[in-house]
Residue, then its C-alpha position, 0 to 999 in steps of 0.5 A: x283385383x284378388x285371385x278368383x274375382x274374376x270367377x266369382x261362384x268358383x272356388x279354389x283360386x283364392x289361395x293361389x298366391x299365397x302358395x306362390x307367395x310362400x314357395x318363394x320364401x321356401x327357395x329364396x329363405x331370409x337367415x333372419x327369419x327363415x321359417x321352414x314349411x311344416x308337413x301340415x302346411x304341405x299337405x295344405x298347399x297339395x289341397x289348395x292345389x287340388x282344388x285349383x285344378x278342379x278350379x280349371x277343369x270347371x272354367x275350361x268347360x264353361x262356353x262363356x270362355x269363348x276362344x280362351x277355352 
């Protein structure tokens, strides 16, 4: 299943694995194809991260969440 299917109408989940996917490349580099993060990528995963924590917020405040909430 893709992140953010399981809340579908929400956004702001779909990009979170690619952060992780990315910080583990950052702290674990390959020397044969190290690619170092740019200020513009940056400054894109501070947004992406922004909005997966509105993301939270909205499904915490919603009932169907049941006891999970």
């Amino acid at each position: 299943m893709t992140p953010g299917a399981q809340f579908p109408g929400v956004p702001g989940l779909k990009s979170l694995d690619r952060l992780r996917r990315r910080r583990n490349q950052a702290e674990y580099p390959d020397p044969a194809t190290y690619d170092p993060i740019t200020e513009d990528e940056a400054h894109d995963a501070i947004t992406t991260a922004l909005a997966a924590i509105d993301t939270a917020r909205t499904l915490t405040s919603r009932l169907e969440l049941g006891l999970f909430r």
